[in-house]
The first five atom37 places (N, CA, C, CB, O) and aatype in JSON, in Angstrom:
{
  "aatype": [20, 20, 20, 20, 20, 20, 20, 20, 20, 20, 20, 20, 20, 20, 20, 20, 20, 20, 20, 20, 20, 20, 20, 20, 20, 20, 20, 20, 20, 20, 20, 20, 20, 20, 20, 20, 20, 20, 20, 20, 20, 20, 20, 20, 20, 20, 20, 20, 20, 20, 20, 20, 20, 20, 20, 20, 20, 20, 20, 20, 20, 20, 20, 20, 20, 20, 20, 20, 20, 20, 20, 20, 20, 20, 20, 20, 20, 20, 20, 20, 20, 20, 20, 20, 20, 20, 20, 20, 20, 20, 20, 20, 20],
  "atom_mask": [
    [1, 1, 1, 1, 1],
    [1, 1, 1, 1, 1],
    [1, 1, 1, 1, 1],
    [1, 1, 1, 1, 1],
    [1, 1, 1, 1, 1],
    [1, 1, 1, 1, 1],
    [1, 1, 1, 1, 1],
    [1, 1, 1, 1, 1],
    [1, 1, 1, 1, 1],
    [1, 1, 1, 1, 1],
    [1, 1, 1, 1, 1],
    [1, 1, 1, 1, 1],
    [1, 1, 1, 1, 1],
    [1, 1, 1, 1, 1],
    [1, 1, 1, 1, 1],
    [1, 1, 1, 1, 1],
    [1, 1, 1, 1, 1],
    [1, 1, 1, 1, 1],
    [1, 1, 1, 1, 1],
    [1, 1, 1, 1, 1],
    [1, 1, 1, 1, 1],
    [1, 1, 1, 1, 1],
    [1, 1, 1, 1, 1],
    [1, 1, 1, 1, 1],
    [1, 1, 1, 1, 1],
    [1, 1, 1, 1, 1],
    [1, 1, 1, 1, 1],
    [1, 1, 1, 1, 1],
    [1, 1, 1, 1, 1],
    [1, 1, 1, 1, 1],
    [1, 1, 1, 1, 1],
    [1, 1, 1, 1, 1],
    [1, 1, 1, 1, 1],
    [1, 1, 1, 1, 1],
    [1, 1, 1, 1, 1],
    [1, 1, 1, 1, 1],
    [1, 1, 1, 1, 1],
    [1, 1, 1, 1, 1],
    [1, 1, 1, 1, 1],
    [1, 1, 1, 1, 1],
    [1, 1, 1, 1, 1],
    [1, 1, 1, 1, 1],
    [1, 1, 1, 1, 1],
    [1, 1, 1, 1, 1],
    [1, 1, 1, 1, 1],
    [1, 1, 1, 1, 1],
    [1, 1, 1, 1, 1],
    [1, 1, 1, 1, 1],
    [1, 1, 1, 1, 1],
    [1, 1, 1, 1, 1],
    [1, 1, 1, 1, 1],
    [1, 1, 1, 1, 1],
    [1, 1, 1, 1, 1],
    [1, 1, 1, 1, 1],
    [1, 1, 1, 1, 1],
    [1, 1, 1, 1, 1],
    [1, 1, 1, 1, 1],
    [1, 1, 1, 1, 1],
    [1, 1, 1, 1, 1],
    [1, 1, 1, 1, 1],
    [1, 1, 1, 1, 1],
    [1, 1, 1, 1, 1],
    [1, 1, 1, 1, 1],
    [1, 1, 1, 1, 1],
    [1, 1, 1, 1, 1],
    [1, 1, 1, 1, 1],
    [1, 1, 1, 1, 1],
    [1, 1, 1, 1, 1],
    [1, 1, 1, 1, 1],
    [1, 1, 1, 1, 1],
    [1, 1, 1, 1, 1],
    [1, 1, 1, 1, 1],
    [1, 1, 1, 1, 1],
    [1, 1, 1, 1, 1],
    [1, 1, 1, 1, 1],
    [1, 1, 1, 1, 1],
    [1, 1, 1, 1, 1],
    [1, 1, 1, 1, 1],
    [1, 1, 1, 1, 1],
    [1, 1, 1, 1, 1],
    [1, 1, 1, 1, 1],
    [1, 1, 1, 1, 1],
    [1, 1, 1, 1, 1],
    [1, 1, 1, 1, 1],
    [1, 1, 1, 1, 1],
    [1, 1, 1, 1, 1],
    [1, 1, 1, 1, 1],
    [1, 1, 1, 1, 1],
    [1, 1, 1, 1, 1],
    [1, 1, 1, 1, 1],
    [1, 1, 1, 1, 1],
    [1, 1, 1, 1, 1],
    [1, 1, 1, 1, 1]
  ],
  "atom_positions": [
    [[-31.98, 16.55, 1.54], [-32.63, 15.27, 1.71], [-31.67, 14.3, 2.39], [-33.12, 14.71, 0.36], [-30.53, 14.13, 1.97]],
    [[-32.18, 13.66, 3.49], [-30.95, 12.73, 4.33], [-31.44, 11.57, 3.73], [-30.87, 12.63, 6.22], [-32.64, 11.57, 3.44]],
    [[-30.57, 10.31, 3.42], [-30.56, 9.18, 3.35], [-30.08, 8.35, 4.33], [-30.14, 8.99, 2.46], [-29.13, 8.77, 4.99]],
    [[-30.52, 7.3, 4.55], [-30.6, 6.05, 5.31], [-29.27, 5.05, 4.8], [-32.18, 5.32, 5.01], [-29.38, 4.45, 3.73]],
    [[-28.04, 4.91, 5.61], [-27.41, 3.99, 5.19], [-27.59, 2.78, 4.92], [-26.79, 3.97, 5.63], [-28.06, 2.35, 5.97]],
    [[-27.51, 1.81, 4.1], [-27.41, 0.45, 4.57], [-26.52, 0.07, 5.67], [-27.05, -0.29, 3.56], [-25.62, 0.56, 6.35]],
    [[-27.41, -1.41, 5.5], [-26.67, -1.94, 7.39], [-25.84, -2.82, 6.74], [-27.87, -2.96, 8.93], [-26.21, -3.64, 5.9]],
    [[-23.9, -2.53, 7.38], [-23.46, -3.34, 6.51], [-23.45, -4.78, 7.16], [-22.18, -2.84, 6.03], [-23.2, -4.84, 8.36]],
    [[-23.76, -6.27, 6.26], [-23.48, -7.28, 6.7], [-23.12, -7.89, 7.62], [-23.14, -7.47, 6.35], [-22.13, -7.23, 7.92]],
    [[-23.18, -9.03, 8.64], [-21.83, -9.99, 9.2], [-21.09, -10.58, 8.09], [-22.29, -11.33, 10.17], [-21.69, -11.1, 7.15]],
    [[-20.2, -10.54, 8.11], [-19.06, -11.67, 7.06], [-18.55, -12.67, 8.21], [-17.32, -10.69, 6.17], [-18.25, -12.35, 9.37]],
    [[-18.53, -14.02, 7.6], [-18.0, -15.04, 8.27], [-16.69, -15.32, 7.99], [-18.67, -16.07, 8.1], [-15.94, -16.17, 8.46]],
    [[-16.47, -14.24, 6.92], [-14.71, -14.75, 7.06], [-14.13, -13.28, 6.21], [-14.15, -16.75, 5.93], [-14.93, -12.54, 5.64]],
    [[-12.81, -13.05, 6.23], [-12.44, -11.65, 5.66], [-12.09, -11.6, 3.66], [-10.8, -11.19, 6.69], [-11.78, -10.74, 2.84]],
    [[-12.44, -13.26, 3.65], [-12.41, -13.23, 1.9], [-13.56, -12.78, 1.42], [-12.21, -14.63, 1.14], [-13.74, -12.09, 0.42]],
    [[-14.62, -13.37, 2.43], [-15.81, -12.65, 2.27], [-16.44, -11.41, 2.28], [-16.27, -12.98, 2.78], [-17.45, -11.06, 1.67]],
    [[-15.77, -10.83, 2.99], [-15.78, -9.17, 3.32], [-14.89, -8.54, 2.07], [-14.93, -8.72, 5.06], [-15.27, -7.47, 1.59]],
    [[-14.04, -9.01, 1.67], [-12.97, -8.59, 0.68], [-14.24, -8.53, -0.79], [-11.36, -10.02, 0.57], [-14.56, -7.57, -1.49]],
    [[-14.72, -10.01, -0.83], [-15.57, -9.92, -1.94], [-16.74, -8.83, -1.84], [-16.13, -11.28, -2.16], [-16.82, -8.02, -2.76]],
    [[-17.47, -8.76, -1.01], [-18.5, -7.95, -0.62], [-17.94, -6.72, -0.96], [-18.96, -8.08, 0.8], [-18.63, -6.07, -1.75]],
    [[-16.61, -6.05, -0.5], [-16.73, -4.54, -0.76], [-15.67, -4.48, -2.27], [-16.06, -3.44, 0.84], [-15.08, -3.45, -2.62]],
    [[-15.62, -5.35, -2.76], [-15.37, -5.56, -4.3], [-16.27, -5.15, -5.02], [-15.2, -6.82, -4.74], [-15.88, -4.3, -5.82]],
    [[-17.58, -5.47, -5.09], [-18.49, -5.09, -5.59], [-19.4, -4.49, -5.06], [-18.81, -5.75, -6.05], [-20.24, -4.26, -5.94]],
    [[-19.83, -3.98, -3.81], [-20.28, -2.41, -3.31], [-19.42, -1.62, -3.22], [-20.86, -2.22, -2.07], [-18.2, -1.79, -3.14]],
    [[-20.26, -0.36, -3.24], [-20.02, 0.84, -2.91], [-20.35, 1.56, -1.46], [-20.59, 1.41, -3.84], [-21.38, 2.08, -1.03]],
    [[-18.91, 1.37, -0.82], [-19.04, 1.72, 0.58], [-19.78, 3.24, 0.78], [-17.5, 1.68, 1.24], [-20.01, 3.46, 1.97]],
    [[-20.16, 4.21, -0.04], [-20.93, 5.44, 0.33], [-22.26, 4.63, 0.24], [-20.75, 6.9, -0.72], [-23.2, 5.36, 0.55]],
    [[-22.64, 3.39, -0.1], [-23.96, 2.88, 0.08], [-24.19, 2.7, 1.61], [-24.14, 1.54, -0.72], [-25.41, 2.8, 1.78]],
    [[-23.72, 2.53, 2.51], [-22.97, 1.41, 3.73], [-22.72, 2.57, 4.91], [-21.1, 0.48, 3.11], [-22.91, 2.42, 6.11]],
    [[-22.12, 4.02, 4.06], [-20.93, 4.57, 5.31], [-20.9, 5.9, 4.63], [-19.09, 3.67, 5.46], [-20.61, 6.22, 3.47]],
    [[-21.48, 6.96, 6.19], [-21.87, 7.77, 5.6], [-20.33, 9.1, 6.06], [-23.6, 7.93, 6.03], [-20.1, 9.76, 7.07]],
    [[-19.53, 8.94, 4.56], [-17.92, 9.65, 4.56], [-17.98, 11.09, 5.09], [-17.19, 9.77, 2.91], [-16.91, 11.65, 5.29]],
    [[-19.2, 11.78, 5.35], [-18.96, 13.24, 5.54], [-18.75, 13.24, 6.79], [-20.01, 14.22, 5.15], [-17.82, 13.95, 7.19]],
    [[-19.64, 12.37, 7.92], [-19.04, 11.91, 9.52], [-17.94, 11.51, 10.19], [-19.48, 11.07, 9.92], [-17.65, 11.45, 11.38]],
    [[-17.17, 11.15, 8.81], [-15.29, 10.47, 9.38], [-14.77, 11.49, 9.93], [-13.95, 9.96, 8.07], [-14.9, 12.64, 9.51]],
    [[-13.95, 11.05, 11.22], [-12.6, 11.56, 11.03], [-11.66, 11.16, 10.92], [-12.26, 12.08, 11.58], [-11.44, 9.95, 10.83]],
    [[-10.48, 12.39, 10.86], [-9.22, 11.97, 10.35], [-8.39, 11.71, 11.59], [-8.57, 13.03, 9.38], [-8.47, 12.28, 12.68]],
    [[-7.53, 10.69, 11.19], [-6.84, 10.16, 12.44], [-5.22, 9.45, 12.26], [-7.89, 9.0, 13.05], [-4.89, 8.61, 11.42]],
    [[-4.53, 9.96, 13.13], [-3.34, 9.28, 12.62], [-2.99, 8.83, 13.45], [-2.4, 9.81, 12.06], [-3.2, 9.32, 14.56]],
    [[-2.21, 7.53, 13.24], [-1.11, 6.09, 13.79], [0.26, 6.33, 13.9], [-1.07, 4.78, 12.75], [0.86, 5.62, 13.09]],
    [[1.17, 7.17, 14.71], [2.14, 7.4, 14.59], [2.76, 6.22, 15.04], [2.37, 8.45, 15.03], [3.7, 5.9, 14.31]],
    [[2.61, 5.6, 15.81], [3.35, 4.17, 15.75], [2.99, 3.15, 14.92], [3.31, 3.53, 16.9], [3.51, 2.05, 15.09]],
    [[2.28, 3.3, 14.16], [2.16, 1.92, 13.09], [3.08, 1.68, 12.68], [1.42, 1.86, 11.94], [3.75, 2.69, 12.48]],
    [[3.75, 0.39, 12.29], [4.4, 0.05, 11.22], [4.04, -0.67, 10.58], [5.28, -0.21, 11.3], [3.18, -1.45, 10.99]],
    [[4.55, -0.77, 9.26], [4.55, -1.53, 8.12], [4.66, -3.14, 8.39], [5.68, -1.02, 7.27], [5.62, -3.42, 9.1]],
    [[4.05, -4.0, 8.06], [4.93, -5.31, 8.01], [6.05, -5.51, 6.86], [3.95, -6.52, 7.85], [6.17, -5.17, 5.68]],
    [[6.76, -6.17, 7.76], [8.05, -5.96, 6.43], [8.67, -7.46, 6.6], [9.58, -4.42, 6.77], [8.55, -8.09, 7.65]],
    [[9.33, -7.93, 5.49], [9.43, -9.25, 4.99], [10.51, -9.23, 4.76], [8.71, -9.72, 3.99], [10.6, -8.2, 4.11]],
    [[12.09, -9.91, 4.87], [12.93, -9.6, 4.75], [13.24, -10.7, 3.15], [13.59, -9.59, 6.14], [12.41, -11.62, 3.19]],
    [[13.92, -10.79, 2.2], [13.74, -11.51, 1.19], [15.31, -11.46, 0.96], [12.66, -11.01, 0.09], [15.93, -10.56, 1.52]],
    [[16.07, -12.51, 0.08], [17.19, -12.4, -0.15], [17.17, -12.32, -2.35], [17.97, -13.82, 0.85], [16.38, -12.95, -3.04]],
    [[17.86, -11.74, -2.67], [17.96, -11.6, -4.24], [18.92, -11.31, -5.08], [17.3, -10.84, -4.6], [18.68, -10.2, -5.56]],
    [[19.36, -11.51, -5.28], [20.65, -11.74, -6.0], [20.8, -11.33, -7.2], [20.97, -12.93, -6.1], [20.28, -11.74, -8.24]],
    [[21.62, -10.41, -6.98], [21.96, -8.94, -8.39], [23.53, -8.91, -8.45], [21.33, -6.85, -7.83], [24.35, -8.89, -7.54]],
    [[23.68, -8.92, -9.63], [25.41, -8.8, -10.09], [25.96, -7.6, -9.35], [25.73, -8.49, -11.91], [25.37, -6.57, -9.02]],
    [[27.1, -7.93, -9.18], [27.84, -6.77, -8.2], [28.29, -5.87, -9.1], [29.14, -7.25, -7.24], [29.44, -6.08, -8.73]],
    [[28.41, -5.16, -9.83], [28.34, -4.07, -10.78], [26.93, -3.48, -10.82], [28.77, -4.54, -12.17], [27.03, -2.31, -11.21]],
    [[25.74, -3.78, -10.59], [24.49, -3.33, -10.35], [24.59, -2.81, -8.98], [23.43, -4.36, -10.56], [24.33, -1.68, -8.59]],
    [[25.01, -3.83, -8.31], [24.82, -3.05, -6.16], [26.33, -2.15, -6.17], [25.02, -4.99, -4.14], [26.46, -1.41, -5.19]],
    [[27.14, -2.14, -6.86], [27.77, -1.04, -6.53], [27.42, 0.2, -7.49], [29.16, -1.39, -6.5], [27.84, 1.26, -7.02]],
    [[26.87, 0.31, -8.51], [26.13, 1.14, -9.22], [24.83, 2.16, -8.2], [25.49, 0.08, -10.35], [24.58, 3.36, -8.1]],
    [[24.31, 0.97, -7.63], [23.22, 1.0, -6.3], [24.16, 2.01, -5.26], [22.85, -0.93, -5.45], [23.79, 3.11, -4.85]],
    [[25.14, 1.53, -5.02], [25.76, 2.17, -3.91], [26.05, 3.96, -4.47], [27.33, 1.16, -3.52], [25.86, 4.99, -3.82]],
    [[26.43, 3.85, -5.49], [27.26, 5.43, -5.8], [25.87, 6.57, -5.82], [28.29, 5.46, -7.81], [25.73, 7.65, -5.23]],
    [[24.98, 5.84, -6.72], [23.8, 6.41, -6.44], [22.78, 7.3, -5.09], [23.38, 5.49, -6.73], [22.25, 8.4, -4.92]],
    [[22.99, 5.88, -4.3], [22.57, 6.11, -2.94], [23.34, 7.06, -2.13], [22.56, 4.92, -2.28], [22.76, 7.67, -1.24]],
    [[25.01, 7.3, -2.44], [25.89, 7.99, -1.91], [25.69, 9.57, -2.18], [27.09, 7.46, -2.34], [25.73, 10.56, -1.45]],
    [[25.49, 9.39, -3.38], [25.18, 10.94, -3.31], [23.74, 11.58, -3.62], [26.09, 11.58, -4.28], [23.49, 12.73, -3.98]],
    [[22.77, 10.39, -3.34], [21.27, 10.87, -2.27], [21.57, 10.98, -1.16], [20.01, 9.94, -2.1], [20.65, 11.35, -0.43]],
    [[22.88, 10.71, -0.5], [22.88, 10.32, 1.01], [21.78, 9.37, 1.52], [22.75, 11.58, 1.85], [20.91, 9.78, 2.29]],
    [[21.82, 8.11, 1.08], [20.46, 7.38, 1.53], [21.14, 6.19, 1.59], [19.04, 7.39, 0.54], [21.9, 5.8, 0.71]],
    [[20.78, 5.35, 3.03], [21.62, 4.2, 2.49], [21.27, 3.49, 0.97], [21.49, 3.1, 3.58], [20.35, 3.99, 0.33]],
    [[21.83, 2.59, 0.53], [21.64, 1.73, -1.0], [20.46, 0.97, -0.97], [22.86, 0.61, -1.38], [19.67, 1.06, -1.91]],
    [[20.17, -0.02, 0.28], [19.09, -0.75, 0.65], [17.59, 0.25, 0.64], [19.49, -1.38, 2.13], [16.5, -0.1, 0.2]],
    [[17.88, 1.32, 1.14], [16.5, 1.81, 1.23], [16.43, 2.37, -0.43], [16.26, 3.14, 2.62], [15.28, 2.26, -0.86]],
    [[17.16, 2.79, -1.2], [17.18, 3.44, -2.18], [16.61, 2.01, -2.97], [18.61, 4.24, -2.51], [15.9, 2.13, -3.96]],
    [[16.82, 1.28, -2.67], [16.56, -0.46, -3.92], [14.69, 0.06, -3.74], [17.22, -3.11, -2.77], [13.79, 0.38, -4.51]],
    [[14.89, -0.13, -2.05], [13.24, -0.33, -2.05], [12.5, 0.87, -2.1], [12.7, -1.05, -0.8], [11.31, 0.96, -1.78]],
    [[13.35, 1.92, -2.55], [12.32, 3.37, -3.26], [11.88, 2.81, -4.57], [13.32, 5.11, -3.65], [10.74, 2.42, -4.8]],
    [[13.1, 2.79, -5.61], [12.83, 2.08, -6.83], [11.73, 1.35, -7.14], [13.67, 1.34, -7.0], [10.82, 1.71, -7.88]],
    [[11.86, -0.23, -6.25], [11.28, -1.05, -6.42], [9.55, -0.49, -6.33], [11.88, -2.01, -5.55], [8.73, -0.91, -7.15]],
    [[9.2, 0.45, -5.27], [8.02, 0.65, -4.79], [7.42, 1.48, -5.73], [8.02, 1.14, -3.52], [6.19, 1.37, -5.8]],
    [[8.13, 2.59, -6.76], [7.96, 3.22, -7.6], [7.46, 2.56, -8.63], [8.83, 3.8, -7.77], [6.57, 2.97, -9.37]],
    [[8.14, 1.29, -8.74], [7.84, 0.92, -10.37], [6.69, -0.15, -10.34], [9.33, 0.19, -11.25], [6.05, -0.37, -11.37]],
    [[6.38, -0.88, -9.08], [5.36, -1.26, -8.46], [4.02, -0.54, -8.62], [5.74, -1.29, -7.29], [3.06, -0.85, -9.33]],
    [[4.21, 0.69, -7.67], [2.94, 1.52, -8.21], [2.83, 1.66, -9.81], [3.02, 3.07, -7.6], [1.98, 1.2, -10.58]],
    [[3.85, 2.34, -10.04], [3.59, 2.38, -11.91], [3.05, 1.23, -12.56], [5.02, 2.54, -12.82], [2.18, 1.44, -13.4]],
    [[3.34, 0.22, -12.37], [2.59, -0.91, -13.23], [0.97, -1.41, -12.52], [3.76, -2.4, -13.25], [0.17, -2.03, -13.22]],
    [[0.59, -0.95, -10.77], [0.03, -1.18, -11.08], [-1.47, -0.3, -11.6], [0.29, -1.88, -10.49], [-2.59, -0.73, -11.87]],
    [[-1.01, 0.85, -11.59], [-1.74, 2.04, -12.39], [-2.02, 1.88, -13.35], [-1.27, 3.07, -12.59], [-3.12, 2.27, -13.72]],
    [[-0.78, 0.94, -14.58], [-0.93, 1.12, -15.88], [-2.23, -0.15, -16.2], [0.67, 0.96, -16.69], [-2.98, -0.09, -17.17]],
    [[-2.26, -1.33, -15.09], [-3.18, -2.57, -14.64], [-4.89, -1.68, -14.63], [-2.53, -3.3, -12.68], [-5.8, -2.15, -15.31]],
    [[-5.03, -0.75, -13.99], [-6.1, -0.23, -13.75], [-7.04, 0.42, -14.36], [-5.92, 0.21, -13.16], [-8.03, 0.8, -13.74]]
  ]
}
């Protein structure tokens, strides 16, 4: 049996669109078995540079760590950080 998508909306602004698919269900809207898959090898991330201030017995702790991941220390902060990020907000959900 085929079904008929809904037609999705105009939104006049993207808070609006944000709210709208807050509470639908985009398989109402968009029919997922027609996608394809596609990849962005040049995308990047936006990235924000921030300054924060940690006792130096913590960033050299940071450092020995990172030394023998072979990773610089900076990227190793923001593995951490992104890890425990997701984890909380899983435990939110």
């Amino acid at each position: 049996m085929k079904t008929q998508a809904n037609k999705i909306p105009h939104f006049k602004s993207e808070a609006d669109e944000r709210e709208f698919w807050a509470k639908h269900d985009s398989a109402e809207y968009i029919n997922w078995k027609n996608g394809k898959n596609v990849t962005f090898p040049n995308l990047k991330p936006s990235l924000k540079s921030i300054s924060i201030r940690l006792p130096e017995s913590m960033i050299e702790q940071l450092k020995v760590i990172a030394n023998k991941k072979d990773v610089p220390y900076q990227s190793l902060v923001k593995r951490y950080l992104s890890e425990k990020v997701r984890e909380e907000m899983e435990i939110r959900a």
